[in-house]
N, C-alpha and C positions, 0 to 999 in steps of 0.2 A: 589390037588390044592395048599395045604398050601406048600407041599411039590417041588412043581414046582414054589411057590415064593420066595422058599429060595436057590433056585439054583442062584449060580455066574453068568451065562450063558445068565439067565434070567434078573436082575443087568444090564448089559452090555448093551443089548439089549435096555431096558425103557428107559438106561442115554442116549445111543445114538441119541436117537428119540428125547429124549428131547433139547440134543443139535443142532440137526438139525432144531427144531422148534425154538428155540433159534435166531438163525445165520438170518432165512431165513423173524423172527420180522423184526428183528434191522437192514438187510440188503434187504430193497425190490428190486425189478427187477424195472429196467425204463423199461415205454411201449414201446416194440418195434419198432423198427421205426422213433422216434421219434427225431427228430435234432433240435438245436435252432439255429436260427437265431437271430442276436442282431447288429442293425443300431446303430453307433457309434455317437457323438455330429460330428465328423470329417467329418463321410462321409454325414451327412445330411448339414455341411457347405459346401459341395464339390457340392452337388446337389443343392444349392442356389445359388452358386456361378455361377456353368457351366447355369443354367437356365436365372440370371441375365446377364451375356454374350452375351444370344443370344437373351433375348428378352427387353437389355437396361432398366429393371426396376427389384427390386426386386419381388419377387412369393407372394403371398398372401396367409394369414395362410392354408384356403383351395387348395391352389395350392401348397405351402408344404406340405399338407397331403397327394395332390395326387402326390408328388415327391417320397414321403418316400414310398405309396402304389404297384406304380411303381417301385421301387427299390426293394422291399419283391420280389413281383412277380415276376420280372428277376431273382433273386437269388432261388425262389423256384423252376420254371421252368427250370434254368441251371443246380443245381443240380442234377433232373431229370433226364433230356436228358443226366448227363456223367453217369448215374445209368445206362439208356438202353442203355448206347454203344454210342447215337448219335453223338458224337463227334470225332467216330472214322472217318477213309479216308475221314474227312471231307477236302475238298484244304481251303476253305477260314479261317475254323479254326487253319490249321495247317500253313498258312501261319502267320496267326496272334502271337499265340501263336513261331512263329518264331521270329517275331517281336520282341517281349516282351522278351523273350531270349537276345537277339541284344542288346537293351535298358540296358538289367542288364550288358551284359557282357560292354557297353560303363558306365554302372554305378560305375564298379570295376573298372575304369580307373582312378587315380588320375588325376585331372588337376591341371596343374600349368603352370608358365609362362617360356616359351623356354628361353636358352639364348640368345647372340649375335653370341657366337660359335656354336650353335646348328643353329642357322638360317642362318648365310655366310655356313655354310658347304651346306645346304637344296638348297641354291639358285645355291652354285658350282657345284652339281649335278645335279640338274634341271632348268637350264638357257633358256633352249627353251622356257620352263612357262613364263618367265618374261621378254623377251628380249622384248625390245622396239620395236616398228616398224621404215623402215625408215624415213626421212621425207625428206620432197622438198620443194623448192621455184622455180618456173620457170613461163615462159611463151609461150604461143603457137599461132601461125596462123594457120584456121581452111580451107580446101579446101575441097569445096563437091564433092563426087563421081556424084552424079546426075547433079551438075553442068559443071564439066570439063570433062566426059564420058572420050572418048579414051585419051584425052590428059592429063589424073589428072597427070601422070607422070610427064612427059616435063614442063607443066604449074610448077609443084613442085619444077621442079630442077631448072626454072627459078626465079621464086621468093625468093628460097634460094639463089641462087645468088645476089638478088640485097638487101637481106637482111643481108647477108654477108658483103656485101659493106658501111655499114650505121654502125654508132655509136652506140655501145651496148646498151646503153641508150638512143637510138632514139625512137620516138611517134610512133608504128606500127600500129594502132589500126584503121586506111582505110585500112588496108593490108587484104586480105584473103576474104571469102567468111560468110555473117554472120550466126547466130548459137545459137544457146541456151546454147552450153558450155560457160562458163568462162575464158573469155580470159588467164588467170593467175590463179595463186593459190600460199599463201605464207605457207612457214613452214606446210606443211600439209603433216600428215603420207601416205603411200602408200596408205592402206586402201579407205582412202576418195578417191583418185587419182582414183583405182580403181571402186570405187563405181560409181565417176561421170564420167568419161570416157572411163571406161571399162576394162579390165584385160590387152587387149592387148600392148592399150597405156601406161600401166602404166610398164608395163614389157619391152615395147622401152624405155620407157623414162628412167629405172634403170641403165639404159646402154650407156644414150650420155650421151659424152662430157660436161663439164660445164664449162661456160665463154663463150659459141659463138656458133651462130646459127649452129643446126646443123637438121637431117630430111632426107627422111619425115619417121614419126611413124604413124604407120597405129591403125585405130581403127574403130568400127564397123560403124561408121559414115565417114569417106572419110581418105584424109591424113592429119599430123599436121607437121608445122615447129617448132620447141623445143628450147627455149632458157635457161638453166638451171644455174641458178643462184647460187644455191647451193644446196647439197646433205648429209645428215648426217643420215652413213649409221646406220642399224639398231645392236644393242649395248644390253649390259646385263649392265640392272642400278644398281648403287648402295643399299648394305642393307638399307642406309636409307629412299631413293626414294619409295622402295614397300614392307618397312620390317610390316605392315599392310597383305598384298596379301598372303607374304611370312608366315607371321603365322600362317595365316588360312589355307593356302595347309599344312603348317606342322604340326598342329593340327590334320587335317583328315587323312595325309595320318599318324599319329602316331595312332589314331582312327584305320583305315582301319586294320594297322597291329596288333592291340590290339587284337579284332574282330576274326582273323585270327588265333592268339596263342590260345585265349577260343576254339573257336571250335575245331583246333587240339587237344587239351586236354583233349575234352569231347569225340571226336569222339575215341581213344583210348580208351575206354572204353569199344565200342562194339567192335564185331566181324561182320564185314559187307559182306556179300552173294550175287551176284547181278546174275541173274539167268534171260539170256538174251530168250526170245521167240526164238523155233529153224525156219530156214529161213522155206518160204514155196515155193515147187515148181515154179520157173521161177520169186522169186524175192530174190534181195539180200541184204542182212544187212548191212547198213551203219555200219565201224567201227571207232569204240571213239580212 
């Protein structure tokens, strides 16, 4: 024994034990498992806040204890579920989680304000957006189909006649058959034209003559005699008319194309495999 204590080998041996008993003091193991969760002063003012939102007063100390209780337990329970997997082919989490994706890549977006040159360029490219509608002043005499059956013609082309004949600023207003339309309409975009009498009429009326009777324009109610006064056809305003409209399409569609370079960027990244079902007898595969 004495001679097996004074062996090197043995030395070696006793120090290593002892520095492993050492190490494993001073350094203990956390209980497995175990994760902290730590509610912030921020997020317990975020759940005051969203609470006092929807229910118009502030939560009361017990009803903050059950905001903050509520918040543990979402946080323990989702950690969870990504432990077993739940979160995998989920559609509504991965649409979310898409979302939030979106939101950052719109949060790398610097905002600032467009210029003048960056906004006349935006409108000279996309002028359809903004273009005005037409508008109209005119007036009309109104002849029922139900009233003049076979003759709404003739009866038509007679009254434009004797409408013809009278002073452009004569009192028509005994003329025609009456009606719930509005004899007249001033300055009013197509739109309205069409909404109150119809698409048809409003596409004759694009078309006569102005300064003198003219007809008839057919509309889903009988014929109309048309007096058009004036026409001011539809136009791309000025930047400063809708340079408002104009910043906000050019915001988003600067947004839209933002959005657009992120995810090119990320999607580089993978290698993408799409691994179509093979057809099956007597049907055929739509192709992309």
């Amino acid at each position: 024994m004495k001679q097996l204590l004074r062996e090197p080998l043995t030395h070696f041996f006793v120090l290593g034990a002892l520095l492993f008993a050492a190490y494993d003091l001073l350094n203990p193991e956390p209980e497995v498992g175990k994760q902290e969760i730590v509610v912030t002063p921020g997020q317990i003012e975020h759940l005051i806040t969203r609470f006092s939102r929807t229910w118009q007063r502030p939560p009361t100390p017990e009803e903050q204890k059950g905001l903050v209780d509520q918040f543990v337990r979402e946080e323990v329970l989702s950690r969870e579920a990504v432990k077993l997997g739940l979160d995998q082919n989920d559609t509504v989490i991965r649409r979310r989680l898409q979302q939030k994706m979106e939101f950052v890549s719109e949060d790398l977006l610097a905002h600032r304000e467009p210029t003048d040159a960056e906004l006349t360029a935006y409108l000279a490219t996309h002028p359809d957006d903004f273009r005005q509608d037409t508008r109209m002043t005119f007036r009309q005499v109104f002849l029922s189909r139900d009233t003049h059956g076979e003759r709404l013609e003739a009866d038509a082309a007679r009254l434009l006649a004797d409408l013809k004949s009278r002073a452009p600023g004569a009192d028509v207003s005994d003329l025609g058959d009456p009606a719930w339309l509005p004899p007249s309409m001033t300055d009013e975009p197509q739109r309205r034209v069409e909404s109150t009498y119809g698409r048809d009429f409003a596409a004759g009326l694009a078309g006569a003559d102005t300064g003198r009777w003219t007809g008839p324009v057919r509309s889903s109610f009988g014929l109309h005699l048309v007096f058009v006064e004036q026409r001011e056809d539809a136009q791309v305003p000025k930047l400063a008319e809708v340079r408002e409209a104009v910043r906000r399409e050019w915001d988003n569609a600067r947004r839209v194309e933002s959005g657009r370079r992120f995810y090119d960027d990320l999607l580089k990244q993978y290698q993408v495999s799409v691994e179509w079902p093979k057809t099956e007898p007597g049907r055929r595969t739509a192709s992309r």
